[in-house]
N, C-alpha and C positions, 0 to 999 in steps of 0.2 A: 595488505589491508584486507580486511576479509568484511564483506556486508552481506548481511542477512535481515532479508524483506520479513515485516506482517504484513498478512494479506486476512481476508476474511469479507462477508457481505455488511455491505454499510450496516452502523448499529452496530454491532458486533464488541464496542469498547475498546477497538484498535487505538484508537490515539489515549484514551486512558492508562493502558496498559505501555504506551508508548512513553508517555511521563512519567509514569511507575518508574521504569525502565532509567528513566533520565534520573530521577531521585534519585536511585541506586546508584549514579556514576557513569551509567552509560551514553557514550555519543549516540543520540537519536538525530534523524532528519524526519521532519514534518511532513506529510502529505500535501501534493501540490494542486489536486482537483479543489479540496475545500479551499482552500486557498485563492484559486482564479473565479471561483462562485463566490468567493467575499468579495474580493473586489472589484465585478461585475455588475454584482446587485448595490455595493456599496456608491456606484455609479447608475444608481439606477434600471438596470437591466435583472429584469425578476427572472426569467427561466433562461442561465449563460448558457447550459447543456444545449439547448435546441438552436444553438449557434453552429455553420460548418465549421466554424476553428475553434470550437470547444476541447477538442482532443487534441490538437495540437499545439494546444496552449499549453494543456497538460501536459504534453512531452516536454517541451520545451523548457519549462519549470523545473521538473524533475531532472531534466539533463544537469541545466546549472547547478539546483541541489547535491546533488551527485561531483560532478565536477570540483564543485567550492567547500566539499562538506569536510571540517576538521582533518586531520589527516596525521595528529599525534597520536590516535590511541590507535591500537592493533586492529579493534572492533568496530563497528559502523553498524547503528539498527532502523531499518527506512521502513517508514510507512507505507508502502505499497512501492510498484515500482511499476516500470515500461510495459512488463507483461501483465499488468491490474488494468491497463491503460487501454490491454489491446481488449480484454474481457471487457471494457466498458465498452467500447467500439462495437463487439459481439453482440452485447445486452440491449444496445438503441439500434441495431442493425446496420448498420455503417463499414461501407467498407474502407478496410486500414488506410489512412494514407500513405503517402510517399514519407512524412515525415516518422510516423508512426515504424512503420514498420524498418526505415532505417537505424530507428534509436533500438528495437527488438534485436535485431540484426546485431547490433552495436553491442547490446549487454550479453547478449548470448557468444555469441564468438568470441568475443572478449574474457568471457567469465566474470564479470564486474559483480553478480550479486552469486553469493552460497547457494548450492543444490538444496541444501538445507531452508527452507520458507516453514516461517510461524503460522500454521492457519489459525487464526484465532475465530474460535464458533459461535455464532451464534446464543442469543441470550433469553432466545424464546419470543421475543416480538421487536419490532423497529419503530424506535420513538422517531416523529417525524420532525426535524429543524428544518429553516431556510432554504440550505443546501440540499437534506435529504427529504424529499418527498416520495417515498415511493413504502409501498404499504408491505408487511412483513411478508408475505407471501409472493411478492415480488423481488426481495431483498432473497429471499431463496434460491429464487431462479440464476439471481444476479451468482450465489455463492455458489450454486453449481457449476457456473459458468468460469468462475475463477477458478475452482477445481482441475475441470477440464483443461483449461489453458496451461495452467504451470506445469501438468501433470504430461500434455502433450510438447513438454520443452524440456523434460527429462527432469523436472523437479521432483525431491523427498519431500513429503509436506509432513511436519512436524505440529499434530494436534494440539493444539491450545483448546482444552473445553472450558465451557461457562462455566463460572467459577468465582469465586471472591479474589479482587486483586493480587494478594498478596500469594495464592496458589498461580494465577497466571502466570507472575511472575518469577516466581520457582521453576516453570513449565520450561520458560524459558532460558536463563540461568543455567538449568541443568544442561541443557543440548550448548550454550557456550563455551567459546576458550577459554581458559584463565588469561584475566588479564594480565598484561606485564606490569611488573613492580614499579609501585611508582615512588 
């Protein structure tokens, strides 16, 4: 099984590019931070982030994702993963947990995702939803931050520039395997 993360700073069009991806054929898994911010707020809790077990909810999610995610096709493509999670930790200044940096530990030794990661860039500003609040030039700092992280765990980052869909997804496609015959 071979998985390869996007990663990139919120806004960015990762889960667009992500469904793109899925159109094509591709096994995608969802990202799991927006995910525990829907249903946080969907319960009434307006800012989950500024929760202590905000990140390690988020682990937590993505482990199971991980774990449960299809397992017929060769390919597997995840919205962020462990090491996005620890960047986010970086970004609100937080130090890792036990939980956190067990699951880091986990994917890395393991090998569980491709050296290979999609950074997908930025689009020139960060429209703000629910989840994402945080203004473009903070979405910056966020993306350097992600940088640094993968880059300091031995990852290739593979540019995705801003773009119209249908070249992202070419971006991507090119640096894949060929699927196996179906």
């Amino acid at each position: 099984m071979r998985r390869y993360v996007l990663t990139g700073t919120p806004g960015a069009g990762k889960t667009t590019l992500l469904r793109g991806l899925a159109a094509c054929g591709h096994t995608v898994v969802e990202e799991a931070a927006t995910d525990v911010i829907a249903w946080a707020q969907a319960r009434g809790e307006d800012e989950p982030w500024t929760r202590e077990s905000f990140v390690d909810e988020i682990v937590a999610l993505q482990k199971r994702r991980q774990l449960t995610a299809p397992t017929a096709d060769a390919v597997q493509l995840y919205d962020r993963s462990p090491l996005c999670t620890l960047a986010l930790a970086t970004y609100q200044g937080r130090v890792p947990s036990s939980a956190l940096t067990a699951e880091v530990e986990r994917v890395t030794t393991q090998g569980v995702y491709e050296r290979q990661v999609f950074f997908v860039r930025n689009l020139g500003f960060c429209e703000p939803t629910a989840a994402r609040r945080i203004s473009f030039r903070q979405s910056l700092e966020f993306e350097r931050i992600h940088e640094d992280t993968y880059r300091a765990f031995g990852h290739e980052l593979v540019d995705v520039p801003a773009g119209d869909l249908a070249r992202r997804i070419a971006t991507v496609e090119a640096v894949l395997p060929e699927r196996r015959a179906e």
